[in-house]
LUMTORTI-883559 format. One record per residue (C-alpha): y, z negated, x. Coordinates in steps of 0.1 Angstrom, whole numbers, plus 5000, padded with zeros to 4 digits. Each point is the difference from the previous one (the first is absolute). Example, Ala and Ser with C-alpha at 12.3 -4.5 7.8 and 13.67 -1.06 7.14 Angstrom:
! residues 2
+------+------+------+
!    v !    w !    u !
+------+------+------+
! 4955 ! 4922 ! 5123 !
! 5034 ! 5007 ! 5014 !
+------+------+------+
//
This chain:
! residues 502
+------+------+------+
!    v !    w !    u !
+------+------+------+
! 5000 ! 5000 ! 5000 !
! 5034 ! 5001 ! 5009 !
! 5016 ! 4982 ! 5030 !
! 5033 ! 4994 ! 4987 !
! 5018 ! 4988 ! 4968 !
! 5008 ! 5035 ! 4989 !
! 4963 ! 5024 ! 5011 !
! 4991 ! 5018 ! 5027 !
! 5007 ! 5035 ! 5005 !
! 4984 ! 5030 ! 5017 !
! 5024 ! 5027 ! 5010 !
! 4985 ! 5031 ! 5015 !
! 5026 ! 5028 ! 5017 !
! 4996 ! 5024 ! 5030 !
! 5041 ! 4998 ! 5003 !
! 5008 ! 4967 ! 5022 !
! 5031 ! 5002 ! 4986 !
! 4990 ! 4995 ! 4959 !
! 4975 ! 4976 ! 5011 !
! 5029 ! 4978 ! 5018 !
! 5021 ! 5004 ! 4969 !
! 4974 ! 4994 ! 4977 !
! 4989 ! 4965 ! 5024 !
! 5040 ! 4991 ! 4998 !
! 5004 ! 5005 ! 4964 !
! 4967 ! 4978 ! 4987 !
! 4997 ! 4973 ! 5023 !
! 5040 ! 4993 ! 4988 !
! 4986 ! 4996 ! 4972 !
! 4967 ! 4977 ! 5009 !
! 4975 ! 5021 ! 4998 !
! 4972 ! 5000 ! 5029 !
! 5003 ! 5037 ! 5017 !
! 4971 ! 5015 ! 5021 !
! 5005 ! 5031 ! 5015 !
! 4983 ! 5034 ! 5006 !
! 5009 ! 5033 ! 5015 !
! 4970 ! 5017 ! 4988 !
! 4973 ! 5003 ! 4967 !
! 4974 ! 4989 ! 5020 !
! 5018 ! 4972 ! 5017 !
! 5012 ! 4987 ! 4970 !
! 4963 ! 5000 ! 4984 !
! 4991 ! 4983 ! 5029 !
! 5026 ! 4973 ! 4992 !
! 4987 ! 5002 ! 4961 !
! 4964 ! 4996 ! 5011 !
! 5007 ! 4968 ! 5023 !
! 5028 ! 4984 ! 4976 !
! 5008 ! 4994 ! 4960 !
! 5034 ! 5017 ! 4989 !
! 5019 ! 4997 ! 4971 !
! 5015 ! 5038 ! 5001 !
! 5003 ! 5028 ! 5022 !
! 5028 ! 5024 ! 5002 !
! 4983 ! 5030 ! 5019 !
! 5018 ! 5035 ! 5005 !
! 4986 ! 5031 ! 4987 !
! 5007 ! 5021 ! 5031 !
! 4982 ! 4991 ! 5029 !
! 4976 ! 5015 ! 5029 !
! 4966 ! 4995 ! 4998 !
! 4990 ! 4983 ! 4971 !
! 5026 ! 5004 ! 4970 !
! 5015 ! 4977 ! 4974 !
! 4979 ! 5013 ! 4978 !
! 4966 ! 4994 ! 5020 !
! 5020 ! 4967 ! 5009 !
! 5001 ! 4993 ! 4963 !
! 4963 ! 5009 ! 4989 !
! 4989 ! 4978 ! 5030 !
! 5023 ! 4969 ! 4994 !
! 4988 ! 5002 ! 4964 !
! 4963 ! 4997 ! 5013 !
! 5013 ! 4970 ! 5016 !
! 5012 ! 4982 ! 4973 !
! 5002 ! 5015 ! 4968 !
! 5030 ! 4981 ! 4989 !
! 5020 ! 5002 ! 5030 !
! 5033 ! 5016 ! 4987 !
! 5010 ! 5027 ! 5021 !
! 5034 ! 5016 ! 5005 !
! 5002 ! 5034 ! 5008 !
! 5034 ! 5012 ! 5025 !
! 5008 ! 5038 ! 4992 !
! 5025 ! 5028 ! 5011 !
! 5022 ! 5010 ! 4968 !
! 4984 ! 5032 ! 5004 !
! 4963 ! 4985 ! 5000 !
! 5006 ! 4987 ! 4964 !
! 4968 ! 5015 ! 4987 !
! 4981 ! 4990 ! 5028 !
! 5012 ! 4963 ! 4988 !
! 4994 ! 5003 ! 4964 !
! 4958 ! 5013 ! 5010 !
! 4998 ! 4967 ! 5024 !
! 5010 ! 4979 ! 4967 !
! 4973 ! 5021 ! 4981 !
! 4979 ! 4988 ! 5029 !
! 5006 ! 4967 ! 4993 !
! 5035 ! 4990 ! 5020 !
! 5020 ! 4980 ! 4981 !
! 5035 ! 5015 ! 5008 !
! 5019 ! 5019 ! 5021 !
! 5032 ! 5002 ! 5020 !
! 5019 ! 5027 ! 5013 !
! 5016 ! 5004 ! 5030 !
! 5027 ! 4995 ! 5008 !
! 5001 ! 4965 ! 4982 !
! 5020 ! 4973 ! 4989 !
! 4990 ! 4965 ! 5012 !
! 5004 ! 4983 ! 4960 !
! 4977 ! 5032 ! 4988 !
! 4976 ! 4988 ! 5028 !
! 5001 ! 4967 ! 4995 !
! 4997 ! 5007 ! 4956 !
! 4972 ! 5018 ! 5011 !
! 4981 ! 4973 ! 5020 !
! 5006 ! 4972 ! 4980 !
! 4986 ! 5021 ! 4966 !
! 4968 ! 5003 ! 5021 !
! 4998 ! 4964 ! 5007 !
! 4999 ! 4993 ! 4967 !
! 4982 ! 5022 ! 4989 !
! 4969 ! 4988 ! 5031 !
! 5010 ! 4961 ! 4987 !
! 4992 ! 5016 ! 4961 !
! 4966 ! 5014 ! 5012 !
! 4990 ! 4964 ! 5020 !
! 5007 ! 4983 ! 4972 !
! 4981 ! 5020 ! 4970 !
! 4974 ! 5000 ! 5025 !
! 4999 ! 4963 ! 5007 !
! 5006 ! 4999 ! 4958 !
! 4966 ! 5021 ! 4999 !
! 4983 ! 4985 ! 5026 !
! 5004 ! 4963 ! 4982 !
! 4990 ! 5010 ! 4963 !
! 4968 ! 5014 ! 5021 !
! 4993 ! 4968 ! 5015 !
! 5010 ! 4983 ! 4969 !
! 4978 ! 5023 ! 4976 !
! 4973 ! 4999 ! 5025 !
! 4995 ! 4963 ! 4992 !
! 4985 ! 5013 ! 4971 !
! 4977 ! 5020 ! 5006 !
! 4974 ! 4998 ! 4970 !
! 5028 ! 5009 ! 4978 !
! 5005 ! 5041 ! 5008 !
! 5032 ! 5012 ! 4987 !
! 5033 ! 5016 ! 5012 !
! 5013 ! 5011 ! 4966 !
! 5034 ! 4980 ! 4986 !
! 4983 ! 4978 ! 4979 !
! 4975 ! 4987 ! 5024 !
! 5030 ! 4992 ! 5029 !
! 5014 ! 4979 ! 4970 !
! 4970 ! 4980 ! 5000 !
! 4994 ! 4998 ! 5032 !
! 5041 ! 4990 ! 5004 !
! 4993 ! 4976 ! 4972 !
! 4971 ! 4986 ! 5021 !
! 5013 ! 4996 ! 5032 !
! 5033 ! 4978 ! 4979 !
! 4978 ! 4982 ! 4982 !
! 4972 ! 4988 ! 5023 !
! 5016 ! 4973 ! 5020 !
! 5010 ! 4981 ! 4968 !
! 4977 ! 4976 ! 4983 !
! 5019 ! 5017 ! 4967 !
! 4970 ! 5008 ! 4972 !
! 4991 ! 5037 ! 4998 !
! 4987 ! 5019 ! 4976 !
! 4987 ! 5038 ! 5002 !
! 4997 ! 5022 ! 4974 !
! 4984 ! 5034 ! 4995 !
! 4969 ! 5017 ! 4988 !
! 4961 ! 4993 ! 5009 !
! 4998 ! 5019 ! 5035 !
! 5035 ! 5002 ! 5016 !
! 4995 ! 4975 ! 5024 !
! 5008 ! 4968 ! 4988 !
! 4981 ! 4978 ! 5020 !
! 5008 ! 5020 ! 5029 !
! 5039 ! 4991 ! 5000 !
! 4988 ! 4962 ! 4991 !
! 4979 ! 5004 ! 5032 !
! 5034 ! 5012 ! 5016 !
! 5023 ! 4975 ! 4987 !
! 4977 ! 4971 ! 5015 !
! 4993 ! 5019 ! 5031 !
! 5040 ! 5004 ! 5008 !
! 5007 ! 4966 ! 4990 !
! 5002 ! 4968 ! 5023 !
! 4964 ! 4990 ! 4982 !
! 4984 ! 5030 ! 5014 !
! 4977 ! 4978 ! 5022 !
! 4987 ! 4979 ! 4971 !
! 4980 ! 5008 ! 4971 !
! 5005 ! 5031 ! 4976 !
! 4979 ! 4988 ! 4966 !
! 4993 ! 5024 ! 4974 !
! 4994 ! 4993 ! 4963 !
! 4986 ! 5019 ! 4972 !
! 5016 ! 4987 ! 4973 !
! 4984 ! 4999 ! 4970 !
! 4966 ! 5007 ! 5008 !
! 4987 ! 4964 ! 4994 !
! 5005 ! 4973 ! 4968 !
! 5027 ! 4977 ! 5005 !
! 4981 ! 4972 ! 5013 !
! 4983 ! 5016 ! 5027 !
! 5034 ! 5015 ! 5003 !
! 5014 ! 4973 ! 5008 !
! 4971 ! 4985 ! 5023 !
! 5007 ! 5028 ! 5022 !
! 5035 ! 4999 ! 5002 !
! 5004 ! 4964 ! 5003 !
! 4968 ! 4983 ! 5009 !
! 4984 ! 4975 ! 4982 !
! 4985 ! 4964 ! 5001 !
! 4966 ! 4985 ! 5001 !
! 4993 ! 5003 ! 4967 !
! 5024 ! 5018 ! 4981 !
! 4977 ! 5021 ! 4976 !
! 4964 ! 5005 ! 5000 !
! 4986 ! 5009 ! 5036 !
! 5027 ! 4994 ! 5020 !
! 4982 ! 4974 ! 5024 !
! 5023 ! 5000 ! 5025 !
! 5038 ! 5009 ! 5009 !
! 5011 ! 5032 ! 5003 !
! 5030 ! 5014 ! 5020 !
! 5020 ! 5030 ! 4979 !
! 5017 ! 5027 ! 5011 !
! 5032 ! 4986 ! 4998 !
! 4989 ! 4973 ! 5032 !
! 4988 ! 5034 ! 5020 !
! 5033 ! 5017 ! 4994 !
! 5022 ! 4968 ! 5014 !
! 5023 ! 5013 ! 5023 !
! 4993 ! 5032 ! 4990 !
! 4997 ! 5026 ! 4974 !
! 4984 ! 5005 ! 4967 !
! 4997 ! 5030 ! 4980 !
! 4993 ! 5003 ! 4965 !
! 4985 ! 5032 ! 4989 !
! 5006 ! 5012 ! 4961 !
! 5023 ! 4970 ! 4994 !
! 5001 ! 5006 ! 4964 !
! 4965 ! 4997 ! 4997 !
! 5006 ! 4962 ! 5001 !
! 4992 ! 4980 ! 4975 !
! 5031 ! 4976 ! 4984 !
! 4983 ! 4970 ! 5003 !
! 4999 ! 5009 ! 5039 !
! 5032 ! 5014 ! 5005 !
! 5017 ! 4967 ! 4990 !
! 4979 ! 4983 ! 5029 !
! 5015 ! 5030 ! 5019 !
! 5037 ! 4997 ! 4994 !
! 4992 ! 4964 ! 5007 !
! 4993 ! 5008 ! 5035 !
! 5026 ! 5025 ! 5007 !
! 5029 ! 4976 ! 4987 !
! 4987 ! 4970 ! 5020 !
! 4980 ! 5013 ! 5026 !
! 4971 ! 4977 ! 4989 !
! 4967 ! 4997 ! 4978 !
! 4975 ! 4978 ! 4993 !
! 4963 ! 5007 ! 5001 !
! 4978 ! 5004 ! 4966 !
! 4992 ! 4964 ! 4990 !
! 5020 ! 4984 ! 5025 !
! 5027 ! 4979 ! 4998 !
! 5018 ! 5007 ! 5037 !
! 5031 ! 5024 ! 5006 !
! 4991 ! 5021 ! 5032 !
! 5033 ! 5016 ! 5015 !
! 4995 ! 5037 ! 5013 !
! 5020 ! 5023 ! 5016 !
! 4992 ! 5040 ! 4987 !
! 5015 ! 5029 ! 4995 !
! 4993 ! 5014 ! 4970 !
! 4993 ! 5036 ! 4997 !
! 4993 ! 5016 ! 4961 !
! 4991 ! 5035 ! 4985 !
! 4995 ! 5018 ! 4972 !
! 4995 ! 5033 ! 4982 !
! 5010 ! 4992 ! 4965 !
! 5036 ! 4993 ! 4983 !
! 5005 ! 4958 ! 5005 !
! 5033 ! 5001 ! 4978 !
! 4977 ! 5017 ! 4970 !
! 4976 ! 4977 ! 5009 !
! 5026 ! 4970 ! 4994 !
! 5011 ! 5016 ! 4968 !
! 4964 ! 4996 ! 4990 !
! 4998 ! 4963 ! 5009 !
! 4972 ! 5012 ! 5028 !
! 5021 ! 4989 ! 5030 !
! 5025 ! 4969 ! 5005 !
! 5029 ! 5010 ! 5007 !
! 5011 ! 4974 ! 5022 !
! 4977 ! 5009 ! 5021 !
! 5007 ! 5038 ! 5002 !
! 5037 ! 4994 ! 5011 !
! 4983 ! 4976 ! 5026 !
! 4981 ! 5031 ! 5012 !
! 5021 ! 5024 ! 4996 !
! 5024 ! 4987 ! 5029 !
! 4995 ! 5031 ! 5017 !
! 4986 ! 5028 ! 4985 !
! 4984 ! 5030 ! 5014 !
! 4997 ! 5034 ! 4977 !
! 4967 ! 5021 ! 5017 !
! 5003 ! 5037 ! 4993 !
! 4972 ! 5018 ! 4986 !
! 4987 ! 5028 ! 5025 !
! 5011 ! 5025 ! 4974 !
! 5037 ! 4994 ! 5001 !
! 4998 ! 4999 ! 5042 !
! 4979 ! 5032 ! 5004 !
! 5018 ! 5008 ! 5033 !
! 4976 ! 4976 ! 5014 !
! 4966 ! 5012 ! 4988 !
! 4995 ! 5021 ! 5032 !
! 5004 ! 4968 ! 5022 !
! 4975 ! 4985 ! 4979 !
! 4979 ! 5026 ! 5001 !
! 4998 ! 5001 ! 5040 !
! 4994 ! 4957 ! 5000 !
! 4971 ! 5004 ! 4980 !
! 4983 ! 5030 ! 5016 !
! 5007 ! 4984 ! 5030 !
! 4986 ! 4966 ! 4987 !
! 4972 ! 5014 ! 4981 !
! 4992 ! 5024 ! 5026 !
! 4999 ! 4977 ! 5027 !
! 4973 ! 4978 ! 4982 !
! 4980 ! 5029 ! 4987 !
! 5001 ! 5016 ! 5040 !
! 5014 ! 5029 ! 4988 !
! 5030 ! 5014 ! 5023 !
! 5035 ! 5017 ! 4997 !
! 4994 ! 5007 ! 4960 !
! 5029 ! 5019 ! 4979 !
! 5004 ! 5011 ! 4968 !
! 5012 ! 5038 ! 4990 !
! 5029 ! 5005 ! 4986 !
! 4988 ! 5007 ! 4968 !
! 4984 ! 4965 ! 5000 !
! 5029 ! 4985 ! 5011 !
! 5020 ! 5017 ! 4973 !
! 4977 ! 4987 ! 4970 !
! 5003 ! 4966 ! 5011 !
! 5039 ! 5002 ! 5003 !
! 4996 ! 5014 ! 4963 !
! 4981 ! 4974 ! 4986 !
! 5017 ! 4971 ! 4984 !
! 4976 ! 4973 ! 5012 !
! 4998 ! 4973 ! 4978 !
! 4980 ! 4973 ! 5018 !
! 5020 ! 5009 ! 5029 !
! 4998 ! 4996 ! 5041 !
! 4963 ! 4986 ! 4987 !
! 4990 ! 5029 ! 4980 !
! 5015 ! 5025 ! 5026 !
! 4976 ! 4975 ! 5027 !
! 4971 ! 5006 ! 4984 !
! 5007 ! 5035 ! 4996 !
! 5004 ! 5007 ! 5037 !
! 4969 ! 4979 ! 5010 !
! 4978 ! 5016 ! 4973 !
! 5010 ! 5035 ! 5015 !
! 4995 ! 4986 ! 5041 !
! 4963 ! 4988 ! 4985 !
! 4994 ! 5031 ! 4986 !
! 5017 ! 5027 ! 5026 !
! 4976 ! 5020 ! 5020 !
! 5030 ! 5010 ! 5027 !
! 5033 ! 4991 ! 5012 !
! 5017 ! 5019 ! 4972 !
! 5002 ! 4987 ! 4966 !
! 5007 ! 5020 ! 4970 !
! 5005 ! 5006 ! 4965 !
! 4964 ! 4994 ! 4991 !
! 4998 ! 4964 ! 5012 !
! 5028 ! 4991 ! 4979 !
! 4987 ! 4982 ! 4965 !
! 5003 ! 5020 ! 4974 !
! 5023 ! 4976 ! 4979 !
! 5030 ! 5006 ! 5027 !
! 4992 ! 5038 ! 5004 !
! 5004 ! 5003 ! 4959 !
! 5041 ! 5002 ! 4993 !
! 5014 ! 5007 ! 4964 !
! 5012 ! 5030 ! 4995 !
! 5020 ! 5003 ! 4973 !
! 5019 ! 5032 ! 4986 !
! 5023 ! 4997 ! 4969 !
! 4988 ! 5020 ! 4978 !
! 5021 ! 5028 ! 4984 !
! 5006 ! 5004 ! 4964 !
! 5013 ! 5025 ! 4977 !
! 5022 ! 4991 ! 4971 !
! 4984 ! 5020 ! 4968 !
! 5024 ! 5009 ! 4972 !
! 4992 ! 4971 ! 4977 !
! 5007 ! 4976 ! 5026 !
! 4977 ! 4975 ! 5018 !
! 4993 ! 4964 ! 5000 !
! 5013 ! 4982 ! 5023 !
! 4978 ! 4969 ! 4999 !
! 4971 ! 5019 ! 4995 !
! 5006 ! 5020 ! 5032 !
! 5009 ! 4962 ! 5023 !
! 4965 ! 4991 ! 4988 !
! 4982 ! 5023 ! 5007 !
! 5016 ! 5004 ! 5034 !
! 4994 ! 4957 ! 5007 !
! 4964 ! 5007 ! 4988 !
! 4992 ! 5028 ! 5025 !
! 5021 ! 4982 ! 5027 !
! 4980 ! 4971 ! 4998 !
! 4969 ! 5016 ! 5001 !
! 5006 ! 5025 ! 5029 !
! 5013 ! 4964 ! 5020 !
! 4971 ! 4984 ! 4990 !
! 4977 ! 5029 ! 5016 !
! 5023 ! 4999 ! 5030 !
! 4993 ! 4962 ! 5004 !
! 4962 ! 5001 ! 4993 !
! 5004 ! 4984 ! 4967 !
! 5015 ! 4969 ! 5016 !
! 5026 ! 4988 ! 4974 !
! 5018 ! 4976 ! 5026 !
! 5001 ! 5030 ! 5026 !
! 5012 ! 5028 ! 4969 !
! 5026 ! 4970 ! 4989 !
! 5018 ! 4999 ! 5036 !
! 5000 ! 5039 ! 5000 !
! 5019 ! 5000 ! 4969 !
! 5021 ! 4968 ! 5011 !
! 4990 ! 4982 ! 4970 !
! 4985 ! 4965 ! 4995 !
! 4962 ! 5003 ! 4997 !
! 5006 ! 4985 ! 4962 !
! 5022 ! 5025 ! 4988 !
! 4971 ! 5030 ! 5017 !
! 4972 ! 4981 ! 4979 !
! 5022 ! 4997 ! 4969 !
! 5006 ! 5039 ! 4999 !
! 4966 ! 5007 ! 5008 !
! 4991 ! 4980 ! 4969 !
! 5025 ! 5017 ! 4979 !
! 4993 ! 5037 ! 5014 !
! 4963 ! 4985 ! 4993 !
! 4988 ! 5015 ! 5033 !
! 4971 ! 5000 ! 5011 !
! 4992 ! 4972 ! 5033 !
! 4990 ! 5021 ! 5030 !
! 4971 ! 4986 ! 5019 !
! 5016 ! 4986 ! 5033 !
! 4984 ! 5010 ! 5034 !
! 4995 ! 4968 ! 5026 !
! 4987 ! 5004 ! 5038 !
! 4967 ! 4995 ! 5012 !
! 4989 ! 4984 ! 5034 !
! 5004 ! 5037 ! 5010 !
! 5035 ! 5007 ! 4985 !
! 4981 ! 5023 ! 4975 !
! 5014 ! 4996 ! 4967 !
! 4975 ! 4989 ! 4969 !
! 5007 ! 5005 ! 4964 !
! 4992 ! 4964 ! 4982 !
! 4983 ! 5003 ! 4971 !
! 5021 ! 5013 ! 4967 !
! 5014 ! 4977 ! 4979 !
! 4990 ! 4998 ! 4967 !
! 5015 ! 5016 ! 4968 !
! 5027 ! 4987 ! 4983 !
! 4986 ! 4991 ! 4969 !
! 5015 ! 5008 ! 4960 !
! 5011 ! 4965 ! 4999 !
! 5024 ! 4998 ! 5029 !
! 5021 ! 5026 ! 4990 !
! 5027 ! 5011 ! 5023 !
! 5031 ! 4981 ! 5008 !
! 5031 ! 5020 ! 4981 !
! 5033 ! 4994 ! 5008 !
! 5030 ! 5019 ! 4992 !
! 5014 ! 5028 ! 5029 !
! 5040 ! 4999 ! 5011 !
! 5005 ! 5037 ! 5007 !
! 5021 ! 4996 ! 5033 !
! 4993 ! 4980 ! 5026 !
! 4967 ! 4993 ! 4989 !
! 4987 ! 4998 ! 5036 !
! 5029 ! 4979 ! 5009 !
! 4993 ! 4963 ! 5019 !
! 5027 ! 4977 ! 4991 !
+------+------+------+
//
């Protein structure tokens, strides 16, 4: 780097004359100024030493300013070099600048054009260190999690989002769909925090009866139901100085979550059947896929203890509104997959690529993980194609509005928005393999409203295809009939904006 306050600068002239001028003019102003009479002994000088700028002159013997230039540039690509020119050698000027110089000055000069001159190039060299060092830090920063692939915008919020909110002992909670990552930025969260060399304790909530619940998370007592002959330890005392992370909070039963809240307010709990307050010290990390405010409304979830979570909150995007990152993980999981499967330098075609890019992935970076390890397994060479991708992502919608003629007598409007919803719903159905939940997110409608109208248009179920041990698909057995005596669900049909999701 530079050796004074102002840079160091290379100037490069056969005429001892312009080079004593230029030496005057520079060092006045406190720049560092190295001299060289020729292009090869000022790339010499380049080679052995780091400049700021160069002012080298396009006319020279031996090797040019041009030659000078193309060299320099080799060098150090953002080395701003000044190109000195004849009035006469303009256009020789302006092609070193397509080159890559980044200005010129004719001779003769004046010393404040010079000196405009240099200092624009310093600036511009301190611009380039500093995006550079700007780049080099969200690397380093982003590399810290590594699990977590993504460059788009809304993954750098997240991972902005993590890197604030991980040295805090602040309450977290993450919310997204089933399959973008959840646990992952949890994992993250405890990993950049100052706990990251004590425990990281998951919990999946909901998947026992509150009492055993309960046991787990806070111990018990000799005694306190039926087989518990000895004391336990829960979760909670594993986590202490550490972090805890709650998996589907909303999953939690009320009488649990007051126990919860309990614990969060006072950093304490007592075990089940015992009488003694223990004091713990976690931080307490929560997620969830489903709405906790509607969840509230419908007396599901305390709300005292939502705001308690939701301290911090961080919003997951699914992977089908940050597409731009499908490619990167793509090449993590044939990389991942192929590495355990011994299968070497895999790709996918384009046109592989492009159908996964297309498809709107509902269960997410999970479904799109499965996807790629299904087609490493089954690949028989380092390319992967079309024909290794499921068929329920290679099957799109295609949908054309149909055209209609107005007779004489007029038409019916309603009669044409039905029939139009009807065939719509059952080309989406096709598309999705008769999966109502997958045909409902096609049409951006809740998976109700799809099974109402398929009730009302009375049509008929489509038997779903599900995936073998092989990835073949299988047609489950067709469901019965409808019989005479479940008739049809009717309802009445609002012409416009039928299809509409409020």
């Amino acid at each position: 780097m530079a050796t004074s306050r102002n840079g160091t600068i290379l100037v490069v002239d056969d005429e001892e004359i312009m080079r004593e001028i230029l030496e005057t003019l520079l060092t006045r102003e406190g720049y560092d100024v190295r001299l060289a009479s020729s292009g090869a002994e000022g790339l010499e000088l380049a080679r052995a030493l780091p400049f700021d700028a160069a002012i080298v002159d396009i006319m020279m013997p031996g090797i040019n300013g041009i030659e000078t230039l193309d060299e320099l540039k080799r060098i150090d690509e953002d080395l701003a070099v000044i190109i000195l020119t004849a009035y006469a050698s303009v256009e020789s000027a302006i092609s070193a600048m397509k080159a890559g110089a980044f200005d010129y000055i004719t001779k003769p000069f004046k010393n404040d054009e010079v000196l405009v001159v240099v200092r624009n190039a310093m600036e511009r060299r301190r611009l380039v260190h500093e995006n550079r060092s700007l780049r080099q830090n969200i690397q380093e920063r982003y590399h810290k999690f590594a699990n977590i692939i993504g460059k788009s915008p809304r993954m750098r919020q997240v991972f902005d989002l993590i890197i604030q909110a991980a040295p805090s002992r602040s309450t977290i909670l993450i919310q997204g769909e089933s399959g973008t990552g959840k646990e992952l930025v949890a994992r993250a969260i405890h990993a950049n925090s100052s706990r990251s060399e004590r425990s990281f304790i998951t919990v999946n909530s909901g998947n026992l009866p509150p009492d055993l619940l309960e046991s787990t998370l806070f111990g018990h007592v000799k005694g306190a139901f039926t087989g518990a002959v000895y004391p336990k330890k829960g979760m909670f005392d594993l986590a202490d100085k550490g972090s805890i992370f709650f998996d589907e909070i909303g999953n939690v039963p009320l009488e649990t979550q007051a126990k919860l809240l309990r614990v969060i307010q006072e950093r304490d709990f007592m075990r089940l059947g015992g009488m003694e307050t223990i004091k713990v010290d976690v931080r307490i990390i929560a997620a969830t896929n489903v709405d906790l405010r509607q969840m509230m409304e419908e007396g599901k979830f305390r709300e005292d203890l939502f705001y308690r979570l939701h301290v911090i909150s961080i919003q997951l995007p699914p992977l089908r509104d940050r597409k731009d990152d499908i490619p990167l993980l793509v090449h993590h999981f044939l990389e991942k997959y192929g590495e355990e499967n011994r299968k070497r330098d895999l790709e996918l075609t384009p046109e592989a690529l492009d159908l996964l890019t297309e498809y709107d992935w509902p269960g997410n970076v999970r479904e799109l993980e499965n996807v790629i390890e299904r087609a490493v397994v089954l690949s028989a060479g380092p390319r992967i194609g079309v024909e290794l991708i499921p068929d329920h992502v290679r099957k799109t919608p295609n949908f054309q509005m149909p055209q209609f003629v107005v007779p004489p007598e007029g038409i019916s409007f309603k009669d044409v928005i039905t029939d139009f919803e009807k065939k719509l719903i059952e080309s989406t159905l096709e598309a999705a393999g008769g999966v109502q939940k997958r045909a409902a997110e096609l049409l951006h409608i809740k998976p109700t409203t799809l099974n109402e109208m398929i009730k009302r248009y009375e049509i008929r179920p489509r038997r779903k295809r599900t995936m073998n041990g092989n990835g073949n698909g299988i047609e489950p057995a067709t469901p019965r009939e409808r019989t005479p005596a479940q008739p049809p669900v009717a309802g009445p049909l609002t012409p416009a904006g039928a299809l509409d999701e409020k």
